[in-house]
N, C-alpha and C positions, 0 to 999 in steps of 0.2 A: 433728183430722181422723183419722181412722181407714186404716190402711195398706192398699194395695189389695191383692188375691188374682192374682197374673199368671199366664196360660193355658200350659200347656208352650211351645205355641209360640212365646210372645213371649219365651219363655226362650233359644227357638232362635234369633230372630232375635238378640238380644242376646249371644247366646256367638260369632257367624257375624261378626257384627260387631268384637269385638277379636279374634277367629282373622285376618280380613281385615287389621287394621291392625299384628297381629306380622308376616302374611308380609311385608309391604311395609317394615317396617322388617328384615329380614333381607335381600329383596330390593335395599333400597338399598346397604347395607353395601356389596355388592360393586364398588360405583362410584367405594369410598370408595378412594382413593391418598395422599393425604398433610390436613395439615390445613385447607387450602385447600376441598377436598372434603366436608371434614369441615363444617366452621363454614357457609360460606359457597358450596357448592355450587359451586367454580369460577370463580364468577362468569357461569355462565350457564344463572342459569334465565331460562325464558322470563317476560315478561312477563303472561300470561293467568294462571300458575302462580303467581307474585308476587303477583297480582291479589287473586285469589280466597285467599290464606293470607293477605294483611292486611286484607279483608273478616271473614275466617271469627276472627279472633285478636281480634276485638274482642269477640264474643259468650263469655257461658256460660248454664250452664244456668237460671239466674236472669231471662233475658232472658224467659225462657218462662215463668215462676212469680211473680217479684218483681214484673218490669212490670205481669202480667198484672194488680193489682189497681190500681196507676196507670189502666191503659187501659179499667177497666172503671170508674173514678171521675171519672176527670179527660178521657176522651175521646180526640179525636186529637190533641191537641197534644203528646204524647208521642214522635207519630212528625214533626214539626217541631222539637221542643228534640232531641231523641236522633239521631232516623237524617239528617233533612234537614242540622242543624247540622253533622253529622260528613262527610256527603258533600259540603257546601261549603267546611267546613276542607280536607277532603282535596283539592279542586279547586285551593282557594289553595295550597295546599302543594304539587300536582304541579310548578305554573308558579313556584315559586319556592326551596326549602329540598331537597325531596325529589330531584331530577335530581343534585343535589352527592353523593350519598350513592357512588354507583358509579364518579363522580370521583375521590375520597377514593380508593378501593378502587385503581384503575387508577396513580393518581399517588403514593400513597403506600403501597401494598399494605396497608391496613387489612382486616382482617378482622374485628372486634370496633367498637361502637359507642363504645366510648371510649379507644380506641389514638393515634386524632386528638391527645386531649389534651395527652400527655408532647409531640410534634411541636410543636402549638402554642403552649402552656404552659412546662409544666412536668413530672416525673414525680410531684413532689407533688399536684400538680392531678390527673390521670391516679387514682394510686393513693384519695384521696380519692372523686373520683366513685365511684370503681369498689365500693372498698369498704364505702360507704353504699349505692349501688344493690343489692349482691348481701343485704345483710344485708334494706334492703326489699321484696327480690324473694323474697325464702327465706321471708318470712312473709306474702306475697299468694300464693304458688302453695299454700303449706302450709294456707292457709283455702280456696281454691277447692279441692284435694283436698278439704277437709273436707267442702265443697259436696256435692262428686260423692256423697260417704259421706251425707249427709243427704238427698238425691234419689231413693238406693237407699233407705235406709230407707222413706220416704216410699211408695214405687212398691211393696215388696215385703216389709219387716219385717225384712229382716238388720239385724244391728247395723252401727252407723255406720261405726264402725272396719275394719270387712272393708271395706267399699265403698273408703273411704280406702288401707288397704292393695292393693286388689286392684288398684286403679287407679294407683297410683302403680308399681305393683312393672310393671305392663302398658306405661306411660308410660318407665319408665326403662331397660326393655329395648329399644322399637325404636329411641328415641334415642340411647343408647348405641353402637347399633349403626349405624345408618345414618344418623347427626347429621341435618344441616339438612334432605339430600334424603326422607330419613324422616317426619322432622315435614313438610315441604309435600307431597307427596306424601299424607300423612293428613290434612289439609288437605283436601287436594281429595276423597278418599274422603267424609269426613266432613260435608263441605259438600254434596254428593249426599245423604247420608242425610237433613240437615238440609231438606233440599229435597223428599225425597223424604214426611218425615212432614208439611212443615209445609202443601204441594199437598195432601194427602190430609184433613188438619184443616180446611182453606180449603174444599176442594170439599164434604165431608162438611157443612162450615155451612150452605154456600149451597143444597146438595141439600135438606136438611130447611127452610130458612126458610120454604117457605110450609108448612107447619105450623101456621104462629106469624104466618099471614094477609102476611108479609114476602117480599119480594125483594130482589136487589144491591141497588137501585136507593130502595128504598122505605125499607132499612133508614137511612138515614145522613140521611134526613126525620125519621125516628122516634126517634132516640137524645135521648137525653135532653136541657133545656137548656143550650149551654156545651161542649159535647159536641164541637160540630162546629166548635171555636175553633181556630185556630190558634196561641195565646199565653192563657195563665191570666188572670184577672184580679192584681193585687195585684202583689208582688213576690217573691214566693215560688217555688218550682220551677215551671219553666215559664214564668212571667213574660218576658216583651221584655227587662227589666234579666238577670234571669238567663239567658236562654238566649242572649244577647252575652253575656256572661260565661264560660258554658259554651263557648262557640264560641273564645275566647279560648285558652281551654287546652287543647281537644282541637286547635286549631289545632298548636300545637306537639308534642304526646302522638302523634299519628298522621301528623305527617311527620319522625318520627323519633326523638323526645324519648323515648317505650318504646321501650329496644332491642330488644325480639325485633320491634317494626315494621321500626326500623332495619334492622334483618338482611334482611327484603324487600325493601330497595330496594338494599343494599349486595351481593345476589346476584344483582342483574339486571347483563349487558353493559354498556349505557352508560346515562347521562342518559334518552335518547329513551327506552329500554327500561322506568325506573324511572319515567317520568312516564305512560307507558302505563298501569303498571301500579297505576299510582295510580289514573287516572282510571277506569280498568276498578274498581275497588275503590268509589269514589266512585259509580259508575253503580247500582251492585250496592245501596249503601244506600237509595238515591232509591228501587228497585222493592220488593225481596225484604222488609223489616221491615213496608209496608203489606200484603201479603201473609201475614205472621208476625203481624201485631194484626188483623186481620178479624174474627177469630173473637173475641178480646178484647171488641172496640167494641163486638160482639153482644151480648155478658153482658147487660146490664140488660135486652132486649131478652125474650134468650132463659131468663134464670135472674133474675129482678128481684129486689129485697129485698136484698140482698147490700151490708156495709159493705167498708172497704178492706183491711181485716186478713184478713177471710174469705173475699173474692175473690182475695188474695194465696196463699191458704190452698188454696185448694178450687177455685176457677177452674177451670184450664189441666185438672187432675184429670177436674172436670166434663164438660167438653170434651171430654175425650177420649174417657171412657166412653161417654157420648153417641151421637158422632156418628164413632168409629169404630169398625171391626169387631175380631174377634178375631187376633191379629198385630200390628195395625197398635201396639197399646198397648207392644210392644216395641219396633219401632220408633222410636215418641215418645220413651224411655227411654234408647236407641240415641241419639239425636239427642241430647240434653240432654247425654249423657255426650262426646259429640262434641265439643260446641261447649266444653267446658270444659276435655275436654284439651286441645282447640284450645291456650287461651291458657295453659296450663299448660304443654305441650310447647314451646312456641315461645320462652317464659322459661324455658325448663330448659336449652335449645342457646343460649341466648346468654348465660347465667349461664357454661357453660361455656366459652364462647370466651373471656368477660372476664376468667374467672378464670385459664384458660392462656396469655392473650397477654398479659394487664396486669396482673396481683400477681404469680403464683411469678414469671414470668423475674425479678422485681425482685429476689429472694432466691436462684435458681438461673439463670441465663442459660441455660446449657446446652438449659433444656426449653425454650424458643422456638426455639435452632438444631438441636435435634433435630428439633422440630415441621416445620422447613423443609426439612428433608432428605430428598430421595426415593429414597433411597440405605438409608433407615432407618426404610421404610414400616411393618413391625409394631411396633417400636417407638414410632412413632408411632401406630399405630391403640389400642396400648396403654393412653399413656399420655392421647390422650383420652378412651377409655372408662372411663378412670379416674377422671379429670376431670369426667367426668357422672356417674360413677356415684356418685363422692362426692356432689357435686348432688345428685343425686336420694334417695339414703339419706338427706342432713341433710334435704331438704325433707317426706319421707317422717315421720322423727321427730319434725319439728316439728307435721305434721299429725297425730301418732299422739296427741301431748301435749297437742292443743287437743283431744281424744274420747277421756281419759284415764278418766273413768268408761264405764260399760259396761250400765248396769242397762237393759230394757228402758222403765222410767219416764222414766229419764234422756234416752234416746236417743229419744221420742216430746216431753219436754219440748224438746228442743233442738230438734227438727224443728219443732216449731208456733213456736219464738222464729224461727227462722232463714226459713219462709215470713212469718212476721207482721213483719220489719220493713222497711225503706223500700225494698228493691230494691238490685241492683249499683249502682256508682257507676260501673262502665263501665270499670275500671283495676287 
């Protein structure tokens, strides 16, 4: 696939867009009082805000490229295994797992998703989890940077590495700075943007379908056989066996079992507050992904011929060119880079909680009774942005090393491997 040509404009929307989410991570800083503030927001975000940052921390930019040749092969049953599966995990998890999270916090003053441990356990158990989680978290945020860097490629011909750099270095400044309240707060930014490209791709479809002799209404008669399944045949992705399977795990994964989810329910007030905010989350997948594949399920419709590698490839691209106007291709761009720091930023702030509430004190005590001291608030703002910052430079390095070549051959090969294979796995 060949890299697109972007209009100034959509340059300006895309510069407007991380100008927008440094102020608000600057803006939050100033809320920040001790580590409390930092990590876990007080403990009182609202529920609506909790909502909408464990809806938006599921997605990346993948959802919009990788699926895309899923939804344009396999039909809707993509939005039954993926979004239905995950807003009925998240339902069971409101009324069961997810309400304990803010419990934990008020009874035990937890602010880190695996502080519970050492309490329950052991500090062996404790330190264990913590330091296999951050080692596999340091190299899932370092490949979805990578993402972001093969997305800009894709969208405009920089090399991969700036993209990865620019975004990491954008990433590790407002969170540093305005920890938790930073990243939801961008969250919620972001999730408008998200909203706002993916309304404009949807309407933009359905404007043009009678072109193409189609309506809402005619298109989902027309789609191809198998198309309009709710379950694949066989036992393969998608499948009734697999997608209880699937259900299984994200069942756990999204009430809590990924800490930076964790962290959304451990910053709401109480129980009530975190099961709201679940279900508000849960409500969000039911609507918003059938809205996000419309345009998808169209493909064969509106662009036929296409195998799954090259709808993976070229799709979402298609799309856009298409049926939106000049700007809006920034936006889309904007959006994509949203949804990834989404879940990058939200594993960055709880990488750093885990690693200042549950390793060093193991080694230094002091930095947790500092941490708690409001007596010794710079020092504490200090020593957590130190704590991210470290985070963010290792995750930064390890993403520089996975786009350690640099040839423009190179960085076109890696973009066509990175669209041509099977999609995010969602984690």
């Amino acid at each position: 696939m060949d890299t697109m040509v972007m209009h100034w404009l959509d340059w300006v929307v895309v510069a407007l867009f991380f100008a927008l989410i440094l102020w608000i991570g600057v803006r939050s800083g100033k809320n920040i009082n001790n580590s409390e503030d930092f990590f876990i927001g007080g403990g009182k975000i609202p529920w609506w805000l909790s909502g909408i940052s464990h809806h938006v921390s599921g997605y990346s930019g993948v959802v919009f490229v990788g699926y895309a040749g899923i939804a344009y092969t396999q039909g809707m049953s993509i939005y039954f295994w993926w979004a239905v599966n995950i807003a009925l995990a998240t339902m069971l998890g409101a009324v069961t797992i997810i309400p304990r999270w803010p419990r934990l916090r008020r009874a035990l003053g937890i602010q880190s998703p695996t502080e519970y441990l050492k309490m329950r356990y052991n500090q062996s158990a404790q330190l264990l989890v913590a330091v296999s989680g951050i080692v596999t978290k340091l190299l899932d945020v370092a490949a979805k940077w990578t993402s972001m860097g093969l997305l800009l490629y894709g969208f405009t011909g920089i090399p991969i590495w700036v993209g990865v750099v620019v975004s990491g270095i954008i990433s590790l400044i407002y969170i540093a700075i305005g920890g938790i309240l930073a990243d939801l707060w961008t969250d919620f930014v972001q999730f408008m943007v998200q909203i706002a490209a993916g309304l404009a791709l949807f309407i933009g479809v359905i404007m043009h379908l009678g072109d193409y002799g189609l309506n809402f209404f005619t298109v989902f008669q027309s789609l191809p056989e198998g198309h309009f399944a709710v379950f694949n045949a066989g036992r393969g992705q998608g499948s009734l066996s697999w997608t209880l399977l699937y259900f299984f795990v994200i069942f756990f994964s999204y009430s809590g079992g990924t800490w930076n989810l964790a962290a959304r329910f451990i910053s709401t007030s109480d129980g009530k507050e975190a099961k709201k905010a679940a279900m508000f989350s849960a409500g969000l997948y039911f609507i918003w992904p059938f809205i996000l594949f419309f345009p998808m399920w169209c493909g064969p419709l509106l662009f036929p011929g296409m195998d799954q590698a090259t709808a993976e490839a070229t799709l979402y691209a298609t799309l856009t060119n298409t049926f939106l106007p000049t700007g809006m291709v920034g936006l889309v761009l904007a959006s994509m880079f949203a949804n990834t720091m989404t879940m990058c930023n939200s594993d960055a702030n709880t990488i750093s909680a885990v690693l200042t509430r549950d390793i060093l004190p193991i080694f230094k005590p002091e930095i947790l009774q500092a941490s708690e001291n409001t007596m010794e608030l710079e020092r504490e703002k200090v020593l957590n942005e130190l704590r991210t910052s470290v985070t963010g430079l290792a995750m930064t390095a390890a993403a520089r090393l996975l786009t350690e070549k640099n040839s423009p051959e190179w960085n076109k090969r890696q973009y066509d491997v990175f669209l041509a294979g099977e999609g995010e796995k969602n984690d």
